[in-house]
N, C-alpha and C positions, 0 to 999 in steps of 0.2 A: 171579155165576157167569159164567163164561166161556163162549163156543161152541168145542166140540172143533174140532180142527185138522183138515185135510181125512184127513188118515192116522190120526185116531183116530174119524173116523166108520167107521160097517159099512159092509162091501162085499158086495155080495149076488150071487151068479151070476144069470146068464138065466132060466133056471128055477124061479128063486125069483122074478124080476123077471113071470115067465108068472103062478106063483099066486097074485102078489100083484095083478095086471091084469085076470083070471080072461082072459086072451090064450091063446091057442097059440103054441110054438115058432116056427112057423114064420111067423107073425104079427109078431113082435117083430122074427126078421132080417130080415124085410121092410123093416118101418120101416126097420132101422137099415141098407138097403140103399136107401132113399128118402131120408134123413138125417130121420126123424121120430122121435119119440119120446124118453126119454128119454135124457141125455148120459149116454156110457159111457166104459171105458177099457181099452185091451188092453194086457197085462200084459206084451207085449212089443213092437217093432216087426216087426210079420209077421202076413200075412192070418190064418193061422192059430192065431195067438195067442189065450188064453184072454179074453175079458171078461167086463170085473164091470161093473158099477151101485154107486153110496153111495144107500144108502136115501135119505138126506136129496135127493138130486138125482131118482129117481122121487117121492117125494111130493111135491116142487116140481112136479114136469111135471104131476102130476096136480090139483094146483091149478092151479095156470098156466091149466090145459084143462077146468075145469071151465066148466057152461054152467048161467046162470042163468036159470030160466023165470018 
């Protein structure tokens, strides 16, 4: 079996990105005003343009950033 192509992974909004982090909103644009957290992409070129998250790239960051005791 093959790995899906980047366009046929899920894209998940921010918000989805918050419940899946158990984060706040305004937590998240933090980061991605610090450049932390997970890579994202804006659906347009323009500050104001909508972003998504690929699930597969939040549960990389969240392994990535796991801490083992």
């Amino acid at each position: 079996m093959t790995s899906p192509t980047p366009i046929e992974q899920e894209w998940i909004s921010p918000q989805q990105v918050c419940d899946l982090l158990g984060i706040s909103y305004q937590t998240l644009a933090n980061w991605r005003y610090q450049g932390y957290g997970p890579v994202y992409t804006r659906l347009r070129p323009s500050k104001r343009s909508p972003i998504r998250y690929r699930r597969s790239d939040v549960e990389q960051w969240m392994t990535d950033n796991a801490i083992s005791t």
